[in-house]
C-alpha positions in Angstrom: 20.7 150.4 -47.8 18.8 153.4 -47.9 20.6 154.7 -51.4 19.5 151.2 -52.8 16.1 150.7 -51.8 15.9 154.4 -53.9 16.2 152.5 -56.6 13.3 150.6 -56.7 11.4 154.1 -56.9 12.8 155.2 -60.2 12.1 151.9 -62.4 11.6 153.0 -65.5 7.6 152.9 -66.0 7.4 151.5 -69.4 9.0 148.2 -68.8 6.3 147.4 -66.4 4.1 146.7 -69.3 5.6 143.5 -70.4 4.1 141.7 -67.6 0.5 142.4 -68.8 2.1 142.0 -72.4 3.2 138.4 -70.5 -0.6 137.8 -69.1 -2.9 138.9 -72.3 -0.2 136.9 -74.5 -1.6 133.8 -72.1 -4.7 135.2 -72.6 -4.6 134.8 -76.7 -3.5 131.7 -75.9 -6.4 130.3 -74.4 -8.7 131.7 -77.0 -7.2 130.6 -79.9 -10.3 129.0 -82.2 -9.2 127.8 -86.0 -7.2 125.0 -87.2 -7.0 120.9 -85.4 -3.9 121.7 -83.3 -5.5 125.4 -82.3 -9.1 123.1 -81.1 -6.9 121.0 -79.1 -5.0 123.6 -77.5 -8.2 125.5 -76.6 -9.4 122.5 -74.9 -5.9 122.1 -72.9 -6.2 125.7 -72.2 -9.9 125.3 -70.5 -8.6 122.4 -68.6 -5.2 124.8 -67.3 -7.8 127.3 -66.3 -10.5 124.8 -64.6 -7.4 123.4 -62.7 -6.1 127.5 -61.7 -9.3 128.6 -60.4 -9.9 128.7 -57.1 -12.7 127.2 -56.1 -12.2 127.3 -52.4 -12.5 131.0 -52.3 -16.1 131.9 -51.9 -15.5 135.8 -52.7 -18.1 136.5 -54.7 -17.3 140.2 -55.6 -15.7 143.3 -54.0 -17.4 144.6 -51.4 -16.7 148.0 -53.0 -19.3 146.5 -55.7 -22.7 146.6 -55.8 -23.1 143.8 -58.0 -20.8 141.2 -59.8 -18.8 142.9 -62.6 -18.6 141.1 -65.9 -15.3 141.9 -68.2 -17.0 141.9 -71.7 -19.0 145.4 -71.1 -17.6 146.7 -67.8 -14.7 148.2 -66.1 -12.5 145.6 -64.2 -9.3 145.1 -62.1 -6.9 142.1 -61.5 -4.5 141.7 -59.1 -1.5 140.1 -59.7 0.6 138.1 -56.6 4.0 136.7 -57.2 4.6 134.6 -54.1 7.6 133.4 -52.0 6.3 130.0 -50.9 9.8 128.1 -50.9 10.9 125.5 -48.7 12.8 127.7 -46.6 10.2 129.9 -45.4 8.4 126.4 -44.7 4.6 127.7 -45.4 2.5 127.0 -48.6 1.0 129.6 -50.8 -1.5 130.8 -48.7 0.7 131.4 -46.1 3.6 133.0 -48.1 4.5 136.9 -48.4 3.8 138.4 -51.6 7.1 139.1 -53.4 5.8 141.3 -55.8 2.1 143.0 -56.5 0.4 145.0 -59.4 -3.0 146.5 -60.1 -4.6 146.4 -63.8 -7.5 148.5 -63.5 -8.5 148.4 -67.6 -11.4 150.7 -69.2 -13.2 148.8 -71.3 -15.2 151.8 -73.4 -11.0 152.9 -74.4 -9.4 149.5 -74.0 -7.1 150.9 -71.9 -4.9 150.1 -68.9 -3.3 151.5 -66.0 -1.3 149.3 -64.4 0.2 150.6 -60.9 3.2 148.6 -59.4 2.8 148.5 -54.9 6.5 148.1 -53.5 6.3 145.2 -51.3 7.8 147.2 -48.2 5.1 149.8 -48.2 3.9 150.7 -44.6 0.1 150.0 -44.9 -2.4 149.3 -42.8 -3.5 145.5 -42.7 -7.2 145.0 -41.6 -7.0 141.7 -40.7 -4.4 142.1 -37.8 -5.3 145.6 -37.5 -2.1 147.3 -37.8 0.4 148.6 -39.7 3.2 146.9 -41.4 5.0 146.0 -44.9 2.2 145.0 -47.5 4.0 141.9 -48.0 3.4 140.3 -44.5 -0.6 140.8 -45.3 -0.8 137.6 -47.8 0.8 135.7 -44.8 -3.5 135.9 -43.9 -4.4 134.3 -47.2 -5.0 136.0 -51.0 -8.1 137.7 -49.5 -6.4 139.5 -47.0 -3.7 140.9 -49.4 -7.3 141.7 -51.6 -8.4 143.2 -48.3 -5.4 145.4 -47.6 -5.1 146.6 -51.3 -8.7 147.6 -51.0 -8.2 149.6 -48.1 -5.3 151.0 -49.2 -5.8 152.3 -53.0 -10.2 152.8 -52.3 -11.1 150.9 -55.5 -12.8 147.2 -55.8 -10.2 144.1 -56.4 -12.3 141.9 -58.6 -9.9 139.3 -60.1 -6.8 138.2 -58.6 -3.7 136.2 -60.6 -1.6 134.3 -57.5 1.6 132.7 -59.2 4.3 130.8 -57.4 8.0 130.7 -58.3 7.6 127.2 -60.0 5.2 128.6 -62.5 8.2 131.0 -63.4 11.0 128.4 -63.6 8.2 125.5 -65.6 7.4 128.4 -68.2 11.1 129.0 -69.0 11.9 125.4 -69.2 8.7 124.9 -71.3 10.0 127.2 -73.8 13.4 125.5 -73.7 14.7 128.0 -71.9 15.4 131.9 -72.8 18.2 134.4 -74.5 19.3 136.9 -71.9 22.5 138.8 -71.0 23.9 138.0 -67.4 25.9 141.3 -66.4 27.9 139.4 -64.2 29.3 136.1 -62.9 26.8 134.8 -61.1 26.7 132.3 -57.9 23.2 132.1 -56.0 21.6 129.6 -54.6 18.4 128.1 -55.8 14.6 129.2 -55.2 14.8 126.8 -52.0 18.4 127.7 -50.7 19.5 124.0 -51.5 21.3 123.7 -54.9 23.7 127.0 -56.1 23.2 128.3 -59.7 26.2 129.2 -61.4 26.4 131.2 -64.1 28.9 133.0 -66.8 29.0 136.7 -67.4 27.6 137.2 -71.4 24.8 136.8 -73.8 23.5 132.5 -73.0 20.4 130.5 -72.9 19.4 130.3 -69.0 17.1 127.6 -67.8 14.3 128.1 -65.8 16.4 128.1 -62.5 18.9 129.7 -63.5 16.6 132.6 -64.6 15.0 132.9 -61.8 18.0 132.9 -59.7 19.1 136.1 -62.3 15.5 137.5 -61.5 16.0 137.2 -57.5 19.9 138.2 -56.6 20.0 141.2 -54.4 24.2 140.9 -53.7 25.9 142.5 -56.2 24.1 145.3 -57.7 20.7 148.1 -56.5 16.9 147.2 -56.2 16.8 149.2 -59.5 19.1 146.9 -61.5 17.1 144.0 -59.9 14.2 145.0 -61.6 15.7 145.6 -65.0 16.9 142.4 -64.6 13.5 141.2 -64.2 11.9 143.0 -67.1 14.9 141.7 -69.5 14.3 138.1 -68.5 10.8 138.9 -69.0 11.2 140.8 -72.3 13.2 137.1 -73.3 9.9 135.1 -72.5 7.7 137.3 -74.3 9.8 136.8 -77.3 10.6 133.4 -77.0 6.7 132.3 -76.9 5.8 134.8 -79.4 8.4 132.8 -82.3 6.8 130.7 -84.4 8.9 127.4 -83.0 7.5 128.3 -79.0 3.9 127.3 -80.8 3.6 123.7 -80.2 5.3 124.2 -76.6 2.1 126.2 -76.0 0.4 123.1 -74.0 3.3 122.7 -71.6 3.5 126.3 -70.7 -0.8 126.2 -69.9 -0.2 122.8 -67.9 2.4 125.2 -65.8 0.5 128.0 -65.4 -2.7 125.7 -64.3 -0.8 123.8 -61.7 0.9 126.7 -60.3 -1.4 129.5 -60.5 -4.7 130.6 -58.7 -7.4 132.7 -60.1 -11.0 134.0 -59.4 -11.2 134.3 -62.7 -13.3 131.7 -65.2 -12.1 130.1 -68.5 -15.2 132.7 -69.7 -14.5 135.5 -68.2 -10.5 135.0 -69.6 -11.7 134.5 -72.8 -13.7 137.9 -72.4 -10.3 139.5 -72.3 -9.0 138.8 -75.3 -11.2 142.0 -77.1 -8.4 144.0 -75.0 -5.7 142.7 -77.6 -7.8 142.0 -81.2 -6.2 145.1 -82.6 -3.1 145.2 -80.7 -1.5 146.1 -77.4 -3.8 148.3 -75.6 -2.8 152.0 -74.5 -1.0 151.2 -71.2 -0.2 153.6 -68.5 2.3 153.0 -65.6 2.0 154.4 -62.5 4.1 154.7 -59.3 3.1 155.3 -55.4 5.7 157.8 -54.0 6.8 157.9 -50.8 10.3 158.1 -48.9 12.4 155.2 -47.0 12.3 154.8 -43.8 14.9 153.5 -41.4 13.9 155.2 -38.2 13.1 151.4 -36.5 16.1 149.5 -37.7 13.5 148.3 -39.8 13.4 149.3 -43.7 9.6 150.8 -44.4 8.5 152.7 -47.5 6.2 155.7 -46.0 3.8 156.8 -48.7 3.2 160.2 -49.3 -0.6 160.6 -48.5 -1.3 163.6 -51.6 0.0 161.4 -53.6 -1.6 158.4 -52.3 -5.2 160.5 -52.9 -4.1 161.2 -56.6 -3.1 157.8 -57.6 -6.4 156.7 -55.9 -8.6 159.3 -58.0 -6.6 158.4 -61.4 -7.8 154.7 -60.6 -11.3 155.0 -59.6 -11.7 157.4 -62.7 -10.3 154.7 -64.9 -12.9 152.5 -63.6 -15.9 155.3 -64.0 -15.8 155.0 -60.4 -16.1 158.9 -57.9 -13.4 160.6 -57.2 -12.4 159.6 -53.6 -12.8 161.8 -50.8 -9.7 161.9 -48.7 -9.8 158.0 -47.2 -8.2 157.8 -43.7 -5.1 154.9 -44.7 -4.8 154.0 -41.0 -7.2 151.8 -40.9 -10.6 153.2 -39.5 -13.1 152.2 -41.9 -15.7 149.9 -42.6 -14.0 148.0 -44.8 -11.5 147.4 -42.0 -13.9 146.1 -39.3 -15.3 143.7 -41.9 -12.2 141.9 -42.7 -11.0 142.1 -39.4 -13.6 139.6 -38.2 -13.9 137.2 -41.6 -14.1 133.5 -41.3 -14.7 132.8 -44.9 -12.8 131.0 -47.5 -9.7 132.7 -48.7 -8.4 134.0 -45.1 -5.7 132.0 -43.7 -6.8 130.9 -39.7 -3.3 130.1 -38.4 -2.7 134.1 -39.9 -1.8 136.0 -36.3 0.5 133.6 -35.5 2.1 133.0 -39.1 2.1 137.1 -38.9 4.0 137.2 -35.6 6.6 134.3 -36.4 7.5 135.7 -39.6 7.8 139.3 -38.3 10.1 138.5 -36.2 12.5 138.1 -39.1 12.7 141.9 -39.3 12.1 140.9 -43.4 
């Protein structure tokens, strides 16, 4: 196990950026401003975006903020949460464990982007129970206490979060009539809710949205490595399929996917504010990596970061947000930041969290 959860530590960085490729594509979507059809779609685009944001979360700002950042003049991070919240874990999204997180943080004097992927098994400390444990338990306490824990963590300011289930995946890919990819192997795995099995052929096919995400998910027959390149080719196929001209009037379908599957902080304004990022091309993206060593000491598999390295990543970060290099921050929990969460009641923490925590740890997952 130990050889295989390696893997996941030596992705090759540069694939990473096709999922902000993925997000500012949707981004020039929704700003799109000349011609009938484009008017119409920038309308349907407003309404996907009114229907993603959250307005039940009453998180103003970071507290790491003094004031409310605003993307068209200043330096900003997003979040993004992919989300396990299928029938068989039998909890909704705020109750679900992350399945996968990255932090933008962009730089809006360069137009530039570092974009730093968190394994989901990373032994962290999670304010809101006050312990330790994988960082994907903390979303089992709601978006803002994944926020909260990521804060804590890394020592820079969470200011927009993306939270996108595995039906946004699967409705995007059938939106675009599905996508090109190459399955390395014959292929039999059950479906996102462990009900229906997904059978596929080994070769170069057209893969529905099931089907793709059942190739994006398998763990049997190959490392945590592959997995991911798996992931980034299937990704790589959506780019390009909603890039082609004939993806163009499909364009409404994907939006009304992303809208009813997706939750966001962020306004149909602020999106909009984004697209300067991507006017004269893909900005300068840079991928980053926490390292640490695996850890089977428990019977349990954790990823132990290395604390040096923990300290660089953070000062990379907070300098690509014109923020102060960090002092060395105590990860285990004894801060401010920590106490505060710890005893939030507001919107965006989930109530039932302790006991969700305590049922689903008990999985050993």
């Amino acid at each position: 196990m130990t050889n295989l959860r390696m893997g996941q530590r030596k992705k090759k960085p540069s694939k990473k950026k096709l999922i902000l490729r993925t997000f500012l594509i949707l981004i020039g979507l929704m700003v799109v401003s000349t011609g009938t059809y484009a008017y119409w779609l920038t309308k349907k685009a407003e309404e996907a975006a009114n229907n993603a944001y959250d307005k039940d979360n009453t998180r103003l700002k970071s507290d790491l903020r003094e004031s409310v950042v605003k993307p068209m003049t200043d330096n900003v991070s997003i979040l993004f949460v992919g989300i396990d919240d299928s029938e068989k874990r039998g909890q909704g999204s705020e109750h679900s464990r992350s399945d996968a997180l990255l932090l933008a943080t962009l730089n809006n004097k360069s137009k530039s982007v570092k974009l730093l992927s968190i394994p989901r098994d990373s032994y962290v400390y999670i304010p809101y129970v006050d312990r330790k444990d994988k960082i994907t338990h903390a979303h089992l306490g709601g978006t803002n206490a994944t926020i909260d824990t990521v804060e804590n963590l890394l020592n820079v300011p969470v200011d927009y979060y993306y939270r996108l289930n595995f039906d946004a995946f699967i409705e995007i890919v059938d939106a675009l009539g599905g996508v090109e990819v190459d399955v390395p192997y014959e292929l039999h795995e059950l479906d996102e809710n462990d009900k229906r099995t997904v059978n596929l052929k080994p070769g170069l096919q057209t893969v529905n949205g099931r089907e793709a995400l059942a190739l994006a998910r398998t763990r049997k027959q190959d490392s945590d490595i592959q997995r991911g390149e798996r992931q980034q080719m299937i990704l790589a196929a959506i780019l390009k399929k909603a890039s082609s001209v004939t993806s163009f009037t499909k364009y409404d379908n994907i939006l009304e996917a992303v809208g009813n599957n997706m939750k966001t902080n962020m306004t149909f304004n602020e999106m909009k504010s984004f697209f300067e990022y991507i006017k004269g091309g893909m900005p300068n993206v840079e991928s980053l990596s926490l390292k640490g060593n695996d850890d089977t000491s428990t019977g349990i598999y954790y990823y132990q970061l290395d604390e040096p390295a923990l300290t660089e990543t953070q000062n990379i970060l907070r300098a690509q947000l014109g923020l102060t290099d960090s002092n060395l921050v105590d990860n285990s929990g004894e801060t401010d930041n920590a106490a505060d969460s710890n005893n939030a009641e507001g919107s965006g923490y989930n109530s039932d969290y302790k006991s969700n925590y305590q049922s689903d740890n008990n999985n050993n997952q």
